[in-house]
RODO-2510 file (C-alpha; in nm, 4 decimals, decimal comma):
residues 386
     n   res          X          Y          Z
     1     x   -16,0772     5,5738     6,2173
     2     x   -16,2110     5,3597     6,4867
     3     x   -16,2559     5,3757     6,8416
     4     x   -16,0281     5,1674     7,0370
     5     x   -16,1292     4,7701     6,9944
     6     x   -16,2774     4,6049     7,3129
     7     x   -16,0854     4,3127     7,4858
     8     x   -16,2479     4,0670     7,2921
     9     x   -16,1549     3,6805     7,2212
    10     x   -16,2014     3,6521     6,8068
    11     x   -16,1969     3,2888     6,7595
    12     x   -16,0645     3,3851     6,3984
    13     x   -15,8794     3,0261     6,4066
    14     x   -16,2206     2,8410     6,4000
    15     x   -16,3274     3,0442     6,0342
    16     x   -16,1592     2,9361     5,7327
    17     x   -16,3926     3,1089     5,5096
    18     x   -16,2378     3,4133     5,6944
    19     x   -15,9239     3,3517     5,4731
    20     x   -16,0736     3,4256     5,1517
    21     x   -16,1852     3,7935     5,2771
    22     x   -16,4002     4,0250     5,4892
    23     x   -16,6693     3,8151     5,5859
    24     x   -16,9515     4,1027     5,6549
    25     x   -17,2689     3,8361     5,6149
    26     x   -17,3278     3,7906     5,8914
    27     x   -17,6908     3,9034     5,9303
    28     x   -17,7691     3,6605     5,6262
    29     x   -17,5451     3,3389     5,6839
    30     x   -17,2339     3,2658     5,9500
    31     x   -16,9170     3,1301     5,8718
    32     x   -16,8864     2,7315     5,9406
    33     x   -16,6715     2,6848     6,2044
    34     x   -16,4446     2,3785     6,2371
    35     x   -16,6377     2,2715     6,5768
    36     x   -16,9245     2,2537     6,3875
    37     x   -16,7886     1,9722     6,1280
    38     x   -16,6831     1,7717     6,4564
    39     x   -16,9756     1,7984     6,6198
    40     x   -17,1828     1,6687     6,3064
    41     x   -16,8846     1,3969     6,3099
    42     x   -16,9714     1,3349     6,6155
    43     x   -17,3734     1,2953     6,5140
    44     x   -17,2793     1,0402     6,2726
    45     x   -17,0470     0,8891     6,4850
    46     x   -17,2934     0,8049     6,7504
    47     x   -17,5721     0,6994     6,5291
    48     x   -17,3306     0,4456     6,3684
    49     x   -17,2966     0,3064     6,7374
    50     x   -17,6147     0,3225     6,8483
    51     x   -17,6961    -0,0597     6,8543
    52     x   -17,4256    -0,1194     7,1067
    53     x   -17,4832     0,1996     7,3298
    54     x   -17,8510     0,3531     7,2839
    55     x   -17,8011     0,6563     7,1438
    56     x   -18,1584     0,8437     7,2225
    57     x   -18,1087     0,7809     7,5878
    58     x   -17,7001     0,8584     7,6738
    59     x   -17,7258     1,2181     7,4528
    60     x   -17,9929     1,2488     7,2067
    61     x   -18,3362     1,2858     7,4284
    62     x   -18,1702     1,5632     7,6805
    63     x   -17,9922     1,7435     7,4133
    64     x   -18,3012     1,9756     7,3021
    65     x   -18,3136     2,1235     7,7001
    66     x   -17,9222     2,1265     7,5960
    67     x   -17,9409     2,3421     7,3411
    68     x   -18,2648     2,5417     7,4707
    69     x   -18,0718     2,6645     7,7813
    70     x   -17,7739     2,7773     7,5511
    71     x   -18,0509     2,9860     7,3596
    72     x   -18,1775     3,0977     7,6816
    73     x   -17,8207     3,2221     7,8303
    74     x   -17,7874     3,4575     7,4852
    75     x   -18,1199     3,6245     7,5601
    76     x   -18,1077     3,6614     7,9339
    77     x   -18,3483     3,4421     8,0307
    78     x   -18,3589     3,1252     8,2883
    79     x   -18,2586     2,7762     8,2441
    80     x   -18,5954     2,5633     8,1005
    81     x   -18,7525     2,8567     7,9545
    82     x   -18,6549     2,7720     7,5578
    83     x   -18,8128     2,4745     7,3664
    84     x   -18,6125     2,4689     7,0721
    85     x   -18,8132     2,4400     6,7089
    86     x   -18,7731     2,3683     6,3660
    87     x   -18,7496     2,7027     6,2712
    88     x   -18,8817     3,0372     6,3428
    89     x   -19,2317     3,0644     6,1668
    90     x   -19,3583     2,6790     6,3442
    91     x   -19,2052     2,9046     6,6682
    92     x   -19,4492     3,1787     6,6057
    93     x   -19,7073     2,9246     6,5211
    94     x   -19,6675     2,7538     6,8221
    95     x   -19,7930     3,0961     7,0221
    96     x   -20,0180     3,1592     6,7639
    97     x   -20,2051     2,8225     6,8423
    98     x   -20,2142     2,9378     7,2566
    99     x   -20,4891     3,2023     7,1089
   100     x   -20,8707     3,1907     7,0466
   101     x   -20,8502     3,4640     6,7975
   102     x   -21,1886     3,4381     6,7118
   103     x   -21,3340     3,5995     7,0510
   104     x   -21,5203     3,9378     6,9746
   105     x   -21,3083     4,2409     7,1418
   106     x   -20,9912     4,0510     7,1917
   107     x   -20,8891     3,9409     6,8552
   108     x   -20,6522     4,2199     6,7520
   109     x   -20,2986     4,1281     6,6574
   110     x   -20,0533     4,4272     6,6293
   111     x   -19,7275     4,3996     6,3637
   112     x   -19,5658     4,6221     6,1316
   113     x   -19,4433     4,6754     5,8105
   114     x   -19,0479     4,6209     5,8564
   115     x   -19,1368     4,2506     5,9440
   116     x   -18,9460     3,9729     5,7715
   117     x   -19,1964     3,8164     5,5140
   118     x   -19,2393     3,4728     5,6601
   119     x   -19,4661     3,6569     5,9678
   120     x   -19,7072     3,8819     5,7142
   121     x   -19,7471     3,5359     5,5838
   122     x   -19,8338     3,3668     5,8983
   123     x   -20,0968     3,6826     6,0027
   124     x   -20,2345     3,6353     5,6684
   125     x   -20,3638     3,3459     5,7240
   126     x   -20,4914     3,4261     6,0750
   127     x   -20,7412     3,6518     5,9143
   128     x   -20,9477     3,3277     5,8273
   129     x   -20,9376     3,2409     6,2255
   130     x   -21,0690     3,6107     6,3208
   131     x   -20,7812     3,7734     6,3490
   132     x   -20,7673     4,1694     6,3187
   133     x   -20,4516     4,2088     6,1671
   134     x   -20,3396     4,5865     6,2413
   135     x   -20,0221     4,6651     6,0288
   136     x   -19,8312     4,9815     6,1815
   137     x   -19,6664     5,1361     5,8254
   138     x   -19,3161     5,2790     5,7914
   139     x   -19,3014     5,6226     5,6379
   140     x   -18,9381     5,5454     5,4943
   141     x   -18,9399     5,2061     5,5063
   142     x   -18,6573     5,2401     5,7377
   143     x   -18,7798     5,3810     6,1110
   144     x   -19,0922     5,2992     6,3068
   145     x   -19,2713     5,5142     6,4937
   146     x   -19,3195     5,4123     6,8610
   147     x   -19,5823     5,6612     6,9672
   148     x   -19,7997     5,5238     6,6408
   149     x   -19,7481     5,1480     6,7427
   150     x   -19,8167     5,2068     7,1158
   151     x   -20,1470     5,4268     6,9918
   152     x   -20,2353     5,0901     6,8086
   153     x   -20,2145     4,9010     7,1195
   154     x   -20,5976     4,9330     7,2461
   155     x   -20,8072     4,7027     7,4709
   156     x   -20,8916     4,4810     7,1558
   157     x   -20,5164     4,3874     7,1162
   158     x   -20,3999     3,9624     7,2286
   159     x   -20,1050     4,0186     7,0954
   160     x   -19,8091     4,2618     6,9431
   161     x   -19,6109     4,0831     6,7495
   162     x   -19,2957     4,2469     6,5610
   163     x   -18,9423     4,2114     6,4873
   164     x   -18,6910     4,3297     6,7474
   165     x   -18,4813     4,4436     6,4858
   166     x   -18,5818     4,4566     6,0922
   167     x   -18,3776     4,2668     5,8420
   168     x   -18,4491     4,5409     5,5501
   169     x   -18,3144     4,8801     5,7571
   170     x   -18,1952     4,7089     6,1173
   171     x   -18,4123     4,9674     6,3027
   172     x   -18,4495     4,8198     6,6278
   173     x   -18,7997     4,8679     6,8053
   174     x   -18,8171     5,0390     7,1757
   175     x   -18,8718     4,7101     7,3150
   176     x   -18,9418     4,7854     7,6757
   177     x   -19,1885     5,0714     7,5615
   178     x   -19,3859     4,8451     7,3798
   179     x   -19,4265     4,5397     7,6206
   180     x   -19,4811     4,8252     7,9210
   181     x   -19,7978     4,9399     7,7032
   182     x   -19,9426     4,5723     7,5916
   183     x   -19,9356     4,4850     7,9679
   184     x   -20,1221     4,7948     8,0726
   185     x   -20,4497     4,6253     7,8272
   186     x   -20,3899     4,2582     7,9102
   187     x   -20,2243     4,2039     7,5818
   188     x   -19,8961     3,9560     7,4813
   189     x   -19,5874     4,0637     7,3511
   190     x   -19,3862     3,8171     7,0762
   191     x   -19,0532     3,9603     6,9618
   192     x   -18,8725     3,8073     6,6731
   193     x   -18,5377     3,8081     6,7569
   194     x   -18,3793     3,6919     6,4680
   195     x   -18,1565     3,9950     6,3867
   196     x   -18,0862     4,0371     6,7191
   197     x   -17,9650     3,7290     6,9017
   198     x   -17,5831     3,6865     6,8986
   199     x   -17,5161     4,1163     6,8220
   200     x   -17,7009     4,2632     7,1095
   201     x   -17,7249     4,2767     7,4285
   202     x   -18,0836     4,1749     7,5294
   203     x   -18,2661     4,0343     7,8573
   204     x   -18,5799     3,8691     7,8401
   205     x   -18,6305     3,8320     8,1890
   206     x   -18,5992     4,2130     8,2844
   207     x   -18,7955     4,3388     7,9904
   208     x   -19,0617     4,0829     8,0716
   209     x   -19,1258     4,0178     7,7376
   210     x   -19,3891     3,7362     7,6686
   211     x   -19,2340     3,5361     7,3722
   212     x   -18,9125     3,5528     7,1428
   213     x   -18,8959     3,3405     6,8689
   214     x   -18,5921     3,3654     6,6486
   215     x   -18,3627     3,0798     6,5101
   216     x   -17,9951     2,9771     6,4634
   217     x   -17,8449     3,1050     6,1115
   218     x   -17,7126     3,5045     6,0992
   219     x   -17,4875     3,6386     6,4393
   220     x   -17,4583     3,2877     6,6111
   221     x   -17,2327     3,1550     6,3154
   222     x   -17,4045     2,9061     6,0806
   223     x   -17,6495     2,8108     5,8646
   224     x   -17,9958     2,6388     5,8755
   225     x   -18,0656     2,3916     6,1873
   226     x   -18,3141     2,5313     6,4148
   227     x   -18,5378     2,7685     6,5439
   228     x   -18,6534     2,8673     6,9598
   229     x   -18,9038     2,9745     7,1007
   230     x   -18,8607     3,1692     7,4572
   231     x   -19,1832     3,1306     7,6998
   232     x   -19,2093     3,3980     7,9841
   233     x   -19,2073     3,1458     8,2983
   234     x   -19,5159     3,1921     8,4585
   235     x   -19,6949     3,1814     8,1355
   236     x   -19,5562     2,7955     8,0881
   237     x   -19,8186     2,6339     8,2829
   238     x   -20,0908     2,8123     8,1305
   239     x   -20,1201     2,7780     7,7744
   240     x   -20,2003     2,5198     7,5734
   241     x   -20,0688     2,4748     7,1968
   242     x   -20,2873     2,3426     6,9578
   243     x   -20,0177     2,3163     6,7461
   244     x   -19,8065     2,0179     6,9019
   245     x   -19,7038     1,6251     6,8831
   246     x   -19,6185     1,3533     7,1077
   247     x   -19,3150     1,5104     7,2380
   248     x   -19,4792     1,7453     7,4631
   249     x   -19,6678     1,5089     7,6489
   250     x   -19,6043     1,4904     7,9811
   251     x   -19,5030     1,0462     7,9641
   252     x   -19,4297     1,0697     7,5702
   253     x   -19,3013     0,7255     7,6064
   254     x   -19,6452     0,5674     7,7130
   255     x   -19,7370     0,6326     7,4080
   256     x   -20,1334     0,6998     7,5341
   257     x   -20,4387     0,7202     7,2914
   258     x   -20,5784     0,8929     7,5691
   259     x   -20,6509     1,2915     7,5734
   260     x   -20,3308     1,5119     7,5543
   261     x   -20,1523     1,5622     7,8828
   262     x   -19,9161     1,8534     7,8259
   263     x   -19,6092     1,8630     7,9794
   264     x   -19,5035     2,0635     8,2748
   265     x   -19,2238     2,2183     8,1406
   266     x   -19,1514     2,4374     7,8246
   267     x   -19,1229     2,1194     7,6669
   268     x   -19,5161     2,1297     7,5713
   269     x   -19,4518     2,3609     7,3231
   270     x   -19,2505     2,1260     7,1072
   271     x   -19,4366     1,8685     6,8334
   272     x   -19,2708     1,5689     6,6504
   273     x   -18,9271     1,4086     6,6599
   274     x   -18,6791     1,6371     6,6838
   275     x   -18,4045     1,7007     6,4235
   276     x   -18,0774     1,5398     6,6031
   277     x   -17,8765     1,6643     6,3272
   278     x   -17,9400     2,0217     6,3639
   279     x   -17,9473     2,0367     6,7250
   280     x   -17,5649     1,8990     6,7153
   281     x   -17,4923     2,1545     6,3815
   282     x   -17,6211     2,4341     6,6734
   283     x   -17,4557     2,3467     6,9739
   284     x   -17,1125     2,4395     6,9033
   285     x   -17,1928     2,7589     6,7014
   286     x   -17,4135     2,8582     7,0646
   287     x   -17,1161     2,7543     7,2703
   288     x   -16,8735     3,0088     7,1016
   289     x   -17,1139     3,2948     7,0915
   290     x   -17,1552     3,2129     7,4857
   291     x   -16,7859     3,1487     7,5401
   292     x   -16,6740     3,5423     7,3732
   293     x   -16,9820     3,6850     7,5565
   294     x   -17,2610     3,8896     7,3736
   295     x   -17,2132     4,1795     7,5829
   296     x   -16,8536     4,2023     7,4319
   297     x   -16,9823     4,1050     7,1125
   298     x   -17,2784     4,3783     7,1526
   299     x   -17,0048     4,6893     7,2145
   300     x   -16,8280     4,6096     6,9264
   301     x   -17,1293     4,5927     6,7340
   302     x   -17,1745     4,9145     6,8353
   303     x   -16,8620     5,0486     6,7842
   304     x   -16,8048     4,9015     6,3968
   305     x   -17,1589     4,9920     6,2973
   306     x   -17,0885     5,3410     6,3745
   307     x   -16,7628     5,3824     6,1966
   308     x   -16,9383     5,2376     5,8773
   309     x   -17,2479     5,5104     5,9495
   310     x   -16,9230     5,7751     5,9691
   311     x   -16,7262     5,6582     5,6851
   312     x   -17,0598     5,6864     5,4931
   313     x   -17,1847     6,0209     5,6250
   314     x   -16,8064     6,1263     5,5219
   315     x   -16,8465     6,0153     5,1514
   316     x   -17,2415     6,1870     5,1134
   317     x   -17,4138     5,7992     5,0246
   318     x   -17,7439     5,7627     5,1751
   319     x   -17,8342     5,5115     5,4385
   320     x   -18,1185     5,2469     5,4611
   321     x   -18,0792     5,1989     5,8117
   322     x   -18,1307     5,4141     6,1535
   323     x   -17,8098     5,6567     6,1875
   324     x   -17,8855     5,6852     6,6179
   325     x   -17,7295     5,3884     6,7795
   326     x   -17,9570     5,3025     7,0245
   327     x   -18,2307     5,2467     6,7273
   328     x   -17,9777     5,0484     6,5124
   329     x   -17,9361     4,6552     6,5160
   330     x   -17,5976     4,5179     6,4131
   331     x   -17,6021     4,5914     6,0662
   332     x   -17,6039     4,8810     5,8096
   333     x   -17,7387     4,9051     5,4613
   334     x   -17,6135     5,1427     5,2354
   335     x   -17,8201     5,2690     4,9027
   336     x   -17,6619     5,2109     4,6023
   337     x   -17,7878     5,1203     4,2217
   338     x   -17,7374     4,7988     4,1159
   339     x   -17,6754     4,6859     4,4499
   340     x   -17,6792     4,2863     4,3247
   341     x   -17,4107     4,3665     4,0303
   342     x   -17,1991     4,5132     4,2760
   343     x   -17,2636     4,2465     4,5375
   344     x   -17,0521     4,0184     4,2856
   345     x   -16,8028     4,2772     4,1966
   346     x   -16,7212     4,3355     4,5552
   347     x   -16,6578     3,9461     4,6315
   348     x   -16,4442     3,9427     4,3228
   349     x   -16,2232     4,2073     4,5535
   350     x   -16,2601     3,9691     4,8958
   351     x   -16,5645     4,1591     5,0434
   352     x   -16,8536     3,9907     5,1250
   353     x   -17,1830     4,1355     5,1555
   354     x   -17,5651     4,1104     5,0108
   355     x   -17,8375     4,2695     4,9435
   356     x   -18,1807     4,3283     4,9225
   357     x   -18,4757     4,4686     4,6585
   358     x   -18,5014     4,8495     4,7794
   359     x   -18,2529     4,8484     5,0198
   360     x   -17,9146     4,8436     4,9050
   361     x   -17,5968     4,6873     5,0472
   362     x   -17,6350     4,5043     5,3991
   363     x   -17,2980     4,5207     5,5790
   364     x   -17,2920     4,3299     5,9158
   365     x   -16,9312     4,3431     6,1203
   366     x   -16,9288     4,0896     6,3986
   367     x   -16,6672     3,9746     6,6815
   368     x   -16,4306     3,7706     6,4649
   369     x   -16,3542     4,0561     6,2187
   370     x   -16,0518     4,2724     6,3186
   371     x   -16,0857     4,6523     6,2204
   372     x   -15,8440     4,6395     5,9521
   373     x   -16,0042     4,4502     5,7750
   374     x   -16,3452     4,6340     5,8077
   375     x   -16,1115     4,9490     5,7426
   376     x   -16,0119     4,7850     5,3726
   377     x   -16,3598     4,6366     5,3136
   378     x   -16,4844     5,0070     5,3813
   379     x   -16,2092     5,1616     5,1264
   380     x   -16,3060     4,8793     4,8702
   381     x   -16,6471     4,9694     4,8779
   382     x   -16,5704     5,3173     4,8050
   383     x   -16,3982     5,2089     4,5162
   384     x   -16,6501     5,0368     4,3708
   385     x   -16,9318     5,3379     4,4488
   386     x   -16,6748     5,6033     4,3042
***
């Protein structure tokens, strides 16, 4: 059985997908909650009115620093340090374009192999720019090994850029390891947080990493509306993306022909017009994960994740994910066969997972799930594996 819960404020009331079952998708796609369908209520509303009370300049114009600093509090970083994006891969461009890649002994770019897609994608095409892509392999496809990605770290490297915790095992990297080692050869750190924010417990500011990128579906309770993209403070000022648009200028509203003037703030990292409609699908689902607190949120993470790794160790099945703790993101995928027959089996029975090619059954707890129904979500899996 499980440890004893955590004081911890579940919200269940604002899920009514919750009522059909045990919601466990939560690395994939949150429940919507009701404040969510006001707030885009509200979006509508105040477009509908906007020829009587401008719109853009009451709410719409401040509400990306809005919804930036909300990103910021779940990461530990500062106020003004998050330009939000429209997703995650234009938030890893926007670094991307900061770079001269093609500058002999300084063109090195160091990932890995448990990396979501959408970033090999993004590297690939940096090849044509100069970039030496270095790919640090997974022996199991599950772990990474720190001493072999700090060993690829060299005096050639710009930037390491890697997921803080993998969608296909949820091995977590040693983060502070890793940036401690890029700093000692003048080299950037970008961690995509995307499995991360919402389920654990991280801070920015004291790991002095360089850039998170991430964006708003998975732990923080909804689907599709926007990426961010963290800046380390002092960097702000310096770096100029190539990838941009009028709204990073520093007088946007001048609308000048002249050269670009960027923006003081971390504001000149964002481009176009920004997506009003997303930013007020996000706000709400940021204010609850803010209002239960992710270090709550982050020791119950811990706590559910390891009864699951028990319960499985118990029953013999082999695990796709990390079985210490300290390596292990908020989720846990279990090896099965047929792991997308049984997906629909098990949501026939009220439990809700997914899963992926080669890696089984991802099962992700989070803070509005009590443990009895994890308990019967656990028992129903067995049934279905037996």
């Amino acid at each position: 059985m499980m440890t004893t819960p955590h004081d911890i404020n579940r919200r269940r009331e604002l899920f009514p997908t919750l009522q059909a079952g045990s919601y466990l998708l939560s690395h994939s796609l949150g429940p919507v909650p009701t404040t969510a369908v006001d707030s885009m209520r509200a979006y509508l509303d105040e477009w509908q009115g906007h020829a009587s009370e401008d719109a853009w300049s009451k709410r719409w114009w401040e509400l990306s620093t809005t919804i930036g600093d909300l990103f910021a509090n779940l990461i530990g970083a500062s106020a003004g340090t998050v330009q939000v994006q429209p997703n995650a891969s234009l938030a890893l461009q926007s670094v991307l374009s900061c770079f001269d890649f093609s500058k002999p002994g300084k063109n090195k770019v160091v990932t890995t192999s448990l990396d979501f897609p959408s970033m090999g994608y993004v590297w690939e095409a940096q090849r044509g720019l100069g970039a030496n892509v270095c790919i640090v392999k997974s022996d199991d496809d599950i772990h990474l090994d720190t001493q072999r990605i700090l060993e690829a770290i060299d005096h050639q490297t710009v930037l390491v850029a890697l997921s803080h915790v993998s969608y296909r095992s949820s091995h977590r990297v040693d983060e502070r390891a890793i940036i401690r080692r890029a700093h000692e050869v003048d080299a950037h750190v970008l961690l995509d947080a995307y499995q991360s924010i919402g389920v654990l417990a991280i801070d920015a500011a004291d790991w002095d990493v360089d850039f998170m990128v991430g964006g708003s579906i998975k732990w923080l309770c909804g689907g599709p509306s926007c990426g961010y993209l963290y800046v380390r403070p002092d960097l702000i000022p310096k770096l100029k993306p190539r990838l941009t648009g009028w709204i990073a200028h520093r007088n946007p509203f001048d609308f000048s022909h002249d050269a670009m003037v960027y923006d003081s703030s971390v504001r000149r990292f964002a481009q176009g017009t920004p997506s009003i409609p997303a930013l007020y699908s996000v706000k709400p689902r940021l204010e609850i994960i803010n209002q239960v607190g992710v270090d709550a949120i982050a020791r119950e993470s811990r706590r559910r994740t390891q009864r699951i790794v028990d319960f499985a160790n118990e029953r013999g099945w082999r695990l796709h994910s990390p079985h210490d703790v300290d390596r292990r993101g908020g989720s846990v995928m279990i090896e099965v066969g047929r792991p997308f027959e049984r997906v629909k089996a098990l949501a026939k029975d009220g439990v809700f997972v997914d899963a992926r090619p080669g890696v089984g059954l991802r099962v992700s707890p989070h803070f509005f799930n009590t443990d009895d129904e994890i308990e019967q979500a656990l028992e129903t899996i067995a049934h279905h594996l037996t």
